[in-house]
N, C-alpha and C positions, 0 to 999 in steps of 0.2 A: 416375251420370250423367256422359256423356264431355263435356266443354266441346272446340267446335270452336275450329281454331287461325285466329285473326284478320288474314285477307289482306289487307284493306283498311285506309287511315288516312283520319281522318274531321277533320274543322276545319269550324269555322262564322265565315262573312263577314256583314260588314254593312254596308248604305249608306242614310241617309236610314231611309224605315221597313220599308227590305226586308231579310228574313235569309235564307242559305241554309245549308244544311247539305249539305256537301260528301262525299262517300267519291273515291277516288282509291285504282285498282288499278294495278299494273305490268302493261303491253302492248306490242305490238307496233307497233300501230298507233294513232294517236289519236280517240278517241270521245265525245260527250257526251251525256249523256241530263239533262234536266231536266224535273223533275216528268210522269216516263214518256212525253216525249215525247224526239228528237231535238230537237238544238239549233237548227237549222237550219228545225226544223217551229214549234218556238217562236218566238222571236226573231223581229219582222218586221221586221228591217231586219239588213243584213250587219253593218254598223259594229259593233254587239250581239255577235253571234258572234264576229268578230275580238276585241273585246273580253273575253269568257269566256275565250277560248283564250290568251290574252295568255303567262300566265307559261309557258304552253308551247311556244308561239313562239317565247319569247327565250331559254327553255333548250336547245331542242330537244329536250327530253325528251318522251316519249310516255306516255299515261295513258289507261285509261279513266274515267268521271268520270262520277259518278251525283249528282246536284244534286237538292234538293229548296228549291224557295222560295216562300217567301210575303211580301204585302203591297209598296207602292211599286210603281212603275214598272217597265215592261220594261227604259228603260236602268240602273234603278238595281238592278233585280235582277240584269244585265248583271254591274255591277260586284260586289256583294255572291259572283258567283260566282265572280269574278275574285279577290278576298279569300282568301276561304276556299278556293280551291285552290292559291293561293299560301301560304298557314301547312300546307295538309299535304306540301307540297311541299318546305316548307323543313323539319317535322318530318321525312319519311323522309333529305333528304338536307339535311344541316344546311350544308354546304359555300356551296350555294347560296343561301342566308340573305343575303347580304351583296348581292347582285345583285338579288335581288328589292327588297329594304329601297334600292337608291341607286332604283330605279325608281319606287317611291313604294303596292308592292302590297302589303306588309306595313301598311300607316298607314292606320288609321279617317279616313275623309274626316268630319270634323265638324258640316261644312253641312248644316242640315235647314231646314225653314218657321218662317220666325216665325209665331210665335203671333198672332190678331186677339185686338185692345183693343178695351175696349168706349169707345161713343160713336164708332169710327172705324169704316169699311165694310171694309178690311183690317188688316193689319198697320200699315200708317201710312198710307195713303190715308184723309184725314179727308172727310166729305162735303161738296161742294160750295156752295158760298161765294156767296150775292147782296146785292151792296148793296144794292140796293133790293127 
C-alpha cells in the first residue's frame, strides 16, 4: 500500500462555540472555500471575508484554503478560520510566528456566554421587581 505524500498543513481554530478545521496549500493566487462553498458565497457580510483572509493580508502570502466549520456564529466562525489559518501558517513558515502572535491571531479569544442561573431570566438579569 503506497501512502500519498501530504501537500497540505492542516490547524484547527476556535472562537466562542465555533471550530474550524483548516487545510492550507501553496498557490499562486489566493482562495477560500468554506464548508464547499466560496468564501464570499458564505459570509454575508464583507467585514467576515476580510476577516478570514486576515493573516494573509498582512503577510502577503498566498494560500489556498479549504475550511471546514461548525457551530456559533458567522462572525465567530469568521474568526475561528482566522485562527486556524494562522497556526498553519506559522507551522509551514515558522519565521512568521512572531508577526502573527504581536497581531493577536495565534491567542484563543476566551470570551464565550455566561451561563443562566437559575431564579434569574438570564445570566444576571434577575426578574422584574414591584413594590406593590
Amino acid at each position: 500500500m503506497s501512502a500519498k505524500a501530504q501537500t497540505y498543513t492542516e490547524a484547527v481554530g476556535r472562537r466562542k462555540t465555533a471550530t474550524a478545521r483548516v487545510r492550507i496549500e501553496a498557490a499562486k493566487n489566493a482562495s477560500m472555500t468554506v464548508n464547499g462553498m466560496t468564501a464570499e458565497d458564505y459570509f454575508p457580510l464583507h467585514a467576515m471575508i476580510k476577516t478570514a483572509y486576515a493573516p494573509m493580508q498582512v503577510l502577503g502570502s498566498t494560500y489556498t484554503v479549504s475550511a471546514k466549520v461548525r457551530g456559533g456564529g458567522h462572525k465567530a466562525q469568521a474568526e475561528a478560520i482566522r485562527m486556524g489559518l494562522s497556526r498553519a501558517i506559522a507551522e509551514i513558515v515558522p519565521e512568521q510566528r512572531k508577526d502573527l502572535k504581536v497581531l493577536g491571531y495565534l491567542k484563543r479569544d476566551p470570551r464565550a456566554k455566561e451561563r443562566k442561573k437559575f431564579g434569574l431570566k438570564a445570566a444576571r438579569r434577575a426578574p422584574q421587581w414591584s413594590k406593590r
